[in-house]
C-alpha positions, 0 to 999 in steps of 0.5 A: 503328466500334468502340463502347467500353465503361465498366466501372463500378469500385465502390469497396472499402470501406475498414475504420474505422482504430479497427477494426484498431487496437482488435483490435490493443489487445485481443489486447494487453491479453487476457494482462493481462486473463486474468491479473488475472481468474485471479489477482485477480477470482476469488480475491474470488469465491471468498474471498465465496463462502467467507465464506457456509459452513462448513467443516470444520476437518479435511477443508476440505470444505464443510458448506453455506452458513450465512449471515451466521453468519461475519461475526456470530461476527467481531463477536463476537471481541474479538480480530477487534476488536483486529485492526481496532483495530491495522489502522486505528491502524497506517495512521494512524501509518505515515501520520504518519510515512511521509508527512511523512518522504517529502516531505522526502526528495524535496525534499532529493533534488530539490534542488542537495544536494551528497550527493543521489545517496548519499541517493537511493540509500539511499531506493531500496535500501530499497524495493529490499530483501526485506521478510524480509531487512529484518525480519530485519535490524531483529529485530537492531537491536531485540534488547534485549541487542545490538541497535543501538537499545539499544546506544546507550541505554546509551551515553548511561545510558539503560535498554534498552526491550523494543521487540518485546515491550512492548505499548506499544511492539511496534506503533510498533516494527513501523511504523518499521521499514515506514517505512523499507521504504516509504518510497521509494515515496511519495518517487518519487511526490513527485518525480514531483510535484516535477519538474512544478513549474515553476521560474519559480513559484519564481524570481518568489516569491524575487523578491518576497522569499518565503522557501523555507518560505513558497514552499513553502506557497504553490506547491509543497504546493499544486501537489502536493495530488494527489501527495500524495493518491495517496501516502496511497492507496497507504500505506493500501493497503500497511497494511491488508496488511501480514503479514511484519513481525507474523509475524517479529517479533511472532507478533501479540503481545504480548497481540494488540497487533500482531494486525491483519486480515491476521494475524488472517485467518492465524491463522483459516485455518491455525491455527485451521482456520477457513476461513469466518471467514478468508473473511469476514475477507478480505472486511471488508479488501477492503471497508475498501480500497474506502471508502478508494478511494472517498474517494480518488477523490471528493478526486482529482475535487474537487481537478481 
């Protein structure tokens, strides 16, 4: 008589699918991490830590830690006053300009226009270009003796205008040209926009005898509110930095009437040696984009 035996098998626990699957994520993302963290978080660090000593201008070395002395001698600067003065001026007017300019290019693109491949093309390579290479491409247009703009003033027995060196009109001459450069970001933002608009919304509006105006201002601007807020965002964000065209073209002049935050920063550090104020300088920008951000976002939420 044989006598069988049951070997009881325990079940092998199985690991959660999310487990592997997030080790996978993190091993992913931990370059993209090390990278903002070296390159990002750190830099504000140390740009905080720096604004609260005091430094000496020939050696660099740290003298110790003075406070809020940095942030009271900016409010002290009229020219740190100007600085912010023609930073948050340059935004607004490069939004009058940069926003309005790049929802009309996106709609003609977007549309049946027979030349809205070349016109696509002169969008991107704008964006495309070295910001140095465009600066110094529109320091010729602007030249008061041979230059494009100029050339065709006198064409038409108009006066020459100092665009670069009058102070009324070097910082329009600055936003102009970072329109033309910028541009094409906002205009991919807007098509991005423009193509999840559904064209039946358009078909039925025609229908009921909308014209195109009145369809735009009853379906397409609306449906395309959060484009439109983030095209500010980013706009605001790229003027509150902008550096290359007041360095090349204007020195932050004439009469600090281009001078904004990013440069006056540049003149504090390696001008003037003065690591501290530049700090705090950086410090009061990186403050300025938060707020923005904020705003941003609160609208972004209400709108959802």
């Amino acid at each position: 008589m044989t006598i069988g035996v049951r070997h009881r098998v325990r079940p092998v626990a199985r690991r959660p699918a999310w487990e592997g699957s997030s080790r996978a994520g993190w091993l992913l993302v931990t370059p993209l991490l090390v990278g903002l963290g070296l390159f990002q978080f750190y830099p504000i660090v140390v740009a905080g830590w720096q604004s609260l000593q005091s430094f000496n201008p020939f050696t660099g070395a740290s003298r110790g830690y003075v406070g809020l002395a940095n942030y009271s001698a900016l409010l002290d600067d009229p020219q740190f006053v100007a600085a912010l003065r023609n930073t948050v001026l340059y935004i607004v007017l490069t939004l009058v300009v940069e926003i309005p300019l790049a929802l009309g290019l996106a709609q003609l693109i977007n549309s049946r226009l027979p030349a809205r491949g070349l016109l696509r093309i002169m969008v991107i390579a704008g964006l495309a270009a070295s910001e140095t290479v465009a600066v110094l491409v529109w320091n010729q247009l602007y030249d008061p003796t041979h230059g494009l703009f100029n050339s065709a003033l006198r064409m038409v027995s108009l006066d020459a205008q100092p665009f670069l060196t009058s102070p009324s009109q070097a910082l329009l001459a600055i936003v102009v040209m970072s329109a033309w450069k910028n541009v094409g970001l906002a205009v991919l933002i807007f098509l991005a926009g423009l193509q999840n608009v559904p064209p039946e919304l358009h078909e039925a509006a025609s229908l009921d005898g909308a014209g195109p105006v009145r369809r735009f201002r009853a379906i397409t601007l609306p449906l395309l509110r959060r484009y439109v807020l983030v095209a500010l965002f980013v706009s605001t964000i790229s003027g509150t930095r902008i550096f290359t065209p007041v360095n090349l073209m204007t020195q932050g002049g004439p009469d600090d009437a281009t001078t904004n935050l990013t440069y006056y920063a540049y003149q504090q550090a390696f001008q003037y040696s003065s690591h501290g104020v530049a700090a705090a300088t950086t410090v009061c920008m990186l403050v300025l984009v938060c707020v923005v951000a904020l705003i941003q976002g609160v609208a972004l939420r209400e709108k959802t």
